[in-house]
C-alpha positions as CSV (number, residue, x, y, z in Angstrom):
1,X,38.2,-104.0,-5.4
2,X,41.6,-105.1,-4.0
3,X,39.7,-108.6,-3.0
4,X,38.4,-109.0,-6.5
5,X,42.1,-108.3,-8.1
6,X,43.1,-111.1,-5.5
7,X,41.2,-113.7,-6.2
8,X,42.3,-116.8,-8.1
9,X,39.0,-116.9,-10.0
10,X,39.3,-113.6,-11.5
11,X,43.0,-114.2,-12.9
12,X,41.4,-117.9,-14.2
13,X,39.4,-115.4,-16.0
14,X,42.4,-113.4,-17.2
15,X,44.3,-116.0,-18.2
16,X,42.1,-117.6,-19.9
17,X,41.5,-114.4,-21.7
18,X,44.7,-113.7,-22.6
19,X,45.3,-117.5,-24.0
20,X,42.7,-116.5,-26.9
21,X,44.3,-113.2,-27.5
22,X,47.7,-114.8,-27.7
23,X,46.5,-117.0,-29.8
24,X,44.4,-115.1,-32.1
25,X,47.5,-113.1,-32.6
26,X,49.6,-116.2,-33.7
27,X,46.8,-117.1,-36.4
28,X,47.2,-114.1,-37.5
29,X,51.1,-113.8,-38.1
30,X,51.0,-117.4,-39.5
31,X,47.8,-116.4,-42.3
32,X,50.2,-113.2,-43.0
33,X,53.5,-115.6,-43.2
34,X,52.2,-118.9,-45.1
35,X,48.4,-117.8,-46.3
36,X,45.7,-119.8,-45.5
37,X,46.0,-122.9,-48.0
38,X,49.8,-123.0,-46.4
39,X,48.6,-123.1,-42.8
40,X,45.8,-125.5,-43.7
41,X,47.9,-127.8,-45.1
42,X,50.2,-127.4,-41.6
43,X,47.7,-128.4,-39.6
44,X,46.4,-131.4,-41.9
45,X,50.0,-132.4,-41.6
């Protein structure tokens, strides 16, 4: 168990996990501050 906690392809994993979470999360409070049309037009920008 320890190995598998210690091994720098499980916290690629992790990482990489918690990069869509984060981001997921950021979607979300920018929907919830501009709305969708707003954040469209942000990224068209």
């Amino acid at each position: 168990m320890i190995e598998r906690l210690l091994s720098p392809l499980w916290f690629k994993k992790v990482r990489g996990e918690f990069s869509l979470t984060a981001l997921a999360y950021n979607i979300k409070r920018a929907i919830t501050l501009v709305g969708v049309p707003g954040l469209i037009k942000a990224v068209r920008a």
